[in-house]
N, C-alpha and C positions, 0 to 999 in steps of 0.2 A: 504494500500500500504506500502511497505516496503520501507524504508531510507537506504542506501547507503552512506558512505563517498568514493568519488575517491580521495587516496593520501596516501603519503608516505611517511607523518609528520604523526610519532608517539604519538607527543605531542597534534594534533588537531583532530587525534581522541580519546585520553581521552577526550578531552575537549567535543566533541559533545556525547560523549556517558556520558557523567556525566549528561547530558540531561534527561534523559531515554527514548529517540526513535531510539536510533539507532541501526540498524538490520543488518549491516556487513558491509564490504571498501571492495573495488575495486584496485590494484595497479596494475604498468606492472612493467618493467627495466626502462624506462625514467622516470617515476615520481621516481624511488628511485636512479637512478643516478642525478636526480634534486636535492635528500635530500644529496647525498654522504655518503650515509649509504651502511652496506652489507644487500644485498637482504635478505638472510636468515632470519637475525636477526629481521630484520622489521619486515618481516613479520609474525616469533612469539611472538615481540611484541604486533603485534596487535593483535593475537587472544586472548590475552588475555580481550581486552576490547567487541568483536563481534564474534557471534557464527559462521560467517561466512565472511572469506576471501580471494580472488579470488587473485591467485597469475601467472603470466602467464608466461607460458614456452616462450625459446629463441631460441627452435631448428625449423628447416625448414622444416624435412623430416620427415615422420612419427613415425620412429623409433625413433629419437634423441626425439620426442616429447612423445612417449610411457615412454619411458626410466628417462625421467622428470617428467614427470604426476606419474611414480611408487614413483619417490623420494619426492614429495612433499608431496604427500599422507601420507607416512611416516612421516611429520614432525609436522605434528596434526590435530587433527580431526576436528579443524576448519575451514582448508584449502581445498578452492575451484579451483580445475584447471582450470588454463585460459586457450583457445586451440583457435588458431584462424580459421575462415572459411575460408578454403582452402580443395581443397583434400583432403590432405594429414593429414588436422584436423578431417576431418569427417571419416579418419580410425580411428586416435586416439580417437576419440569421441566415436565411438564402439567401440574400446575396453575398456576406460575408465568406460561405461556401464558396462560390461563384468564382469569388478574385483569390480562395485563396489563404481567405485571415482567418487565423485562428479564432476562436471565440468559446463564452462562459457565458452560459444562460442563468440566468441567477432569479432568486426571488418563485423558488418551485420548492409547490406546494401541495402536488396530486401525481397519482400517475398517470392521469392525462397530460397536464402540464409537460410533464418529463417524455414521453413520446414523442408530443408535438415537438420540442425543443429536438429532438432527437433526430426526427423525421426534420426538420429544417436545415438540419446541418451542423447542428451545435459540436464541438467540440468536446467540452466539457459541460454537462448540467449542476446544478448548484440548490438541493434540495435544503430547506433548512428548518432543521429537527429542534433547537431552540424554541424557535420561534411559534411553533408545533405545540411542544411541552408549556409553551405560555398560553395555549392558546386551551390545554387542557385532552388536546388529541399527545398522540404518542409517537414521536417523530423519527424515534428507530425504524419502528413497526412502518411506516413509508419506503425507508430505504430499503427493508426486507421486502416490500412488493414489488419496488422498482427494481430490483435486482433479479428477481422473478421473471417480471416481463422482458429485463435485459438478456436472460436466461432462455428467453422462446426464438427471440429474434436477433442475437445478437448486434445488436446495436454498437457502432465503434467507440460511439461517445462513452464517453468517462462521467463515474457518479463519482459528484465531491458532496461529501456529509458538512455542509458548513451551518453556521449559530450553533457551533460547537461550545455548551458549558462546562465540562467534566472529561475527568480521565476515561471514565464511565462511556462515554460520549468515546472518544476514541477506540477504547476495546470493544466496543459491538459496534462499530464500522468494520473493523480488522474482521472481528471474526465472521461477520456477515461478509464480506468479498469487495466491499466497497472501494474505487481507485484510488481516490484520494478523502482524505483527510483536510481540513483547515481547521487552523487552530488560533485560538489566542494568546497571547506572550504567556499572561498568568497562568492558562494551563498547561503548555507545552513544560514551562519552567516546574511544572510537578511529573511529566512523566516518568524521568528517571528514577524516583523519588519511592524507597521501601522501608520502612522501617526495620525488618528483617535487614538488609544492604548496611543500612547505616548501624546495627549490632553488630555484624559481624564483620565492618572495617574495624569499630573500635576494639573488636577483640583482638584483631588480626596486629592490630598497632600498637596494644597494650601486651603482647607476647610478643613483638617483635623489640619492645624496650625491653622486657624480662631478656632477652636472646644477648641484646645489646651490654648489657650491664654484665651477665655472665661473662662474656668474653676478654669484660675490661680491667 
């Protein structure tokens, strides 16, 4: 499964990618007017640390989103168009096919959603199970359908589990089959993270001064 950073601190993702698991970021407008940075800029800073970065258009109507999806394209080859499901995305979706550009349907919410994104050409779809659990449905339980129907017709696109809250949230992507993963700093910064791990450094460290002090 692929790792994902969602965010638009440039600084946290060196930091996870100095790791070496990390497989591309995820940003829209709110997480980079959160950083108060230019959109642009962000986002080629970060490709330089992930071969792939989903950057998401701000227009409504198809055209304004054509028109975006051509300019981003142009600004490196690591950049993925975000398009949301709506209509009016899944023209842009085709045509984004069309020339070529990669793209991320985002803002799915059904396994119809996810088809149509699918059948348009999307790239990557972008189901999100947060947003799900807020809303009181069960947003695992989507992905385990959607992967289902990915399972009849194989579909090329890629499921990314994003409104990722929990480690939780991570290991039923993984074990369900899901491609990608996005995460956010705080929780990725808990994956490695076992309390079992951290007893048995400290034991490892606390015999290895017993070892030390013998010897001396």
């Amino acid at each position: 499964m692929k790792l994902f950073l969602d965010t638009a601190n440039v600084t946290h993702v060196a930091e996870i990618a100095a790791w070496g698991i990390l497989d591309g970021v995820t940003t829209n407008p709110t997480l980079v007017a959160k950083e108060g940075k230019d959109f642009k800029e962000t986002v080629l800073a970060m490709c330089k640390y992930v071969p792939c970065v989903s950057a998401q258009v701000t227009a409504s109507d198809a055209e304004g989103m054509k028109k975006q999806a051509g300019e981003y394209a142009k600004w490196h080859t690591h950049v993925v168009v975000k398009v949301p499901m709506t209509v009016e995305g899944l023209k842009t979706l085709s045509f984004c096919r069309e020339k070529g550009i990669r793209t991320n349907c985002t803002l799915v919410f059904s396994v119809n959603q996810a088809v149509l994104a699918a059948k348009a050409g999307a790239t990557i779809i972008s189901p999100f199970v947060g947003r799900l659990d807020d809303a009181g449905e069960n947003g695992m339980a989507l992905i385990a359908q959607i992967l289902q129907a990915w399972n009849h017709y194989r579909f090329p696109t890629e499921v990314l589990v994003a409104s990722t809250r929990n480690p939780d949230h991570i290991m039923q992507a993984a074990t369900l089959g899901a491609h990608i993963a996005t995460i956010p700093y705080e929780v990725f910064k808990k994956l490695p993270l076992h309390p079992l791990t951290d007893a048995g450094m400290k034991k490892f460290m606390d015999d290895w001064e017993k070892v030390k002090k013998a010897a001396s």
